[in-house]
C-alpha positions in Angstrom: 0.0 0.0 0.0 1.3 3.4 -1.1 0.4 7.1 -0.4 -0.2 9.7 -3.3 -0.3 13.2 -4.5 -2.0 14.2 -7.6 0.5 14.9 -10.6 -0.1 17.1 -13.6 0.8 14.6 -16.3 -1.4 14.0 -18.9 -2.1 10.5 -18.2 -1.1 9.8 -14.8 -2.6 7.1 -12.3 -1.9 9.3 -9.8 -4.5 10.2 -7.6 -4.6 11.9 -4.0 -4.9 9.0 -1.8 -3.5 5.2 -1.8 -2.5 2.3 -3.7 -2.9 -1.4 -3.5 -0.8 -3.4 -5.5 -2.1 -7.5 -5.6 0.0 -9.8 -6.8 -1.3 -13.5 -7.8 -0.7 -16.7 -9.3 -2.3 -17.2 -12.9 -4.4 -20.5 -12.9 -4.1 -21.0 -16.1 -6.9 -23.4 -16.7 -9.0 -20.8 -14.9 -8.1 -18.1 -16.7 -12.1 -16.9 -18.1 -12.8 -16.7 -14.5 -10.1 -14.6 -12.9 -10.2 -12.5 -15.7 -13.9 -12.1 -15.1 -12.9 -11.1 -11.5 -10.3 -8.6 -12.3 -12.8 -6.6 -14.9 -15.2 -6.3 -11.8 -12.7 -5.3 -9.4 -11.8 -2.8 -12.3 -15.1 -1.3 -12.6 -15.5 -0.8 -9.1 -12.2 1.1 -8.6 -13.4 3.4 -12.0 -16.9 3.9 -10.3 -15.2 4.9 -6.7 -12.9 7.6 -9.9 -10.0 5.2 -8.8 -7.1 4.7 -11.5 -4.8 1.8 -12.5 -1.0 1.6 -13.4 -1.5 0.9 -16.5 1.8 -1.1 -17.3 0.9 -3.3 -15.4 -2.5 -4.5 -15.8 -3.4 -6.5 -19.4 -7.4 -6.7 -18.8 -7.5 -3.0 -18.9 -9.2 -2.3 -22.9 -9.6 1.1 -25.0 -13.0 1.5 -23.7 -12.6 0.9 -19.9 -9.0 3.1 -20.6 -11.1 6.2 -21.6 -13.7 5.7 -19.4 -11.5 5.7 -16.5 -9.1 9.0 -18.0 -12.1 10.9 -19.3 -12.5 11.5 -23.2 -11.2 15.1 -22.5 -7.6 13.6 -21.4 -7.5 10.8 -23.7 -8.4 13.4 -27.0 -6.1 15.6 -25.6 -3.1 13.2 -25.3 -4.0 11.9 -28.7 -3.6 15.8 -29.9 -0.1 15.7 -28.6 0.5 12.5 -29.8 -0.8 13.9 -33.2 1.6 17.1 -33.2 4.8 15.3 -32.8 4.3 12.3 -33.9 1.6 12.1 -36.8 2.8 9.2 -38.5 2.2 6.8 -35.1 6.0 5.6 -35.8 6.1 5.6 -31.9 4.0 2.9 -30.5 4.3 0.2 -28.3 1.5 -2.9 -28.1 0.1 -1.3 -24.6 -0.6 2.1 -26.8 -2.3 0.0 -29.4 -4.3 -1.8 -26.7 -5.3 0.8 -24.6 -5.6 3.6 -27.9 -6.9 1.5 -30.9 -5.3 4.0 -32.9 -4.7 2.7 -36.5 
């Protein structure tokens, strides 16, 4: 559990207020299941205006991404993304995950 302050980067986690990190074991004949129970702990922390490190979580998709940044930071990154980088040369598979940007 960690303590934090609010940053002013564009897409931060960073909230006022704490984090929990979880780590676990991947069942991997269980996977439908836990990933079932990760998407609802997700949703509750978006509903409570929680964030998530996004590095480190791979059930997190484009929709639940914006939904949890607001469209007015996600368009707004994307402008920035746009300005110096237009052709999308710059890319990594979590930026294609969480942007669907083509």
């Amino acid at each position: 559990m960690r303590q934090h302050r609010a940053d002013p980067f564009v897409l931060s986690s960073q909230v006022d207020g704490f984090s929990l990190e979880f780590a676990y074991p991947i069942i991997w004949h269980d996977e439908a299941r836990f990933v079932r129970l990760l998407k609802a702990m997700l949703n509750r922390v978006i509903e409570a205006y929680g964030k998530l490190y996004v590095a480190q979580d791979k059930v997190l998709d484009a929709q639940t991404f914006r939904q949890m940044m607001g469209d007015e930071t996600i368009d707004r990154f994307l402008q920035i993304k746009e300005a110096y980088d237009p052709n999308y040369l710059f890319q990594s598979n979590l930026f294609r995950r969480l942007f669907q940007v083509e």
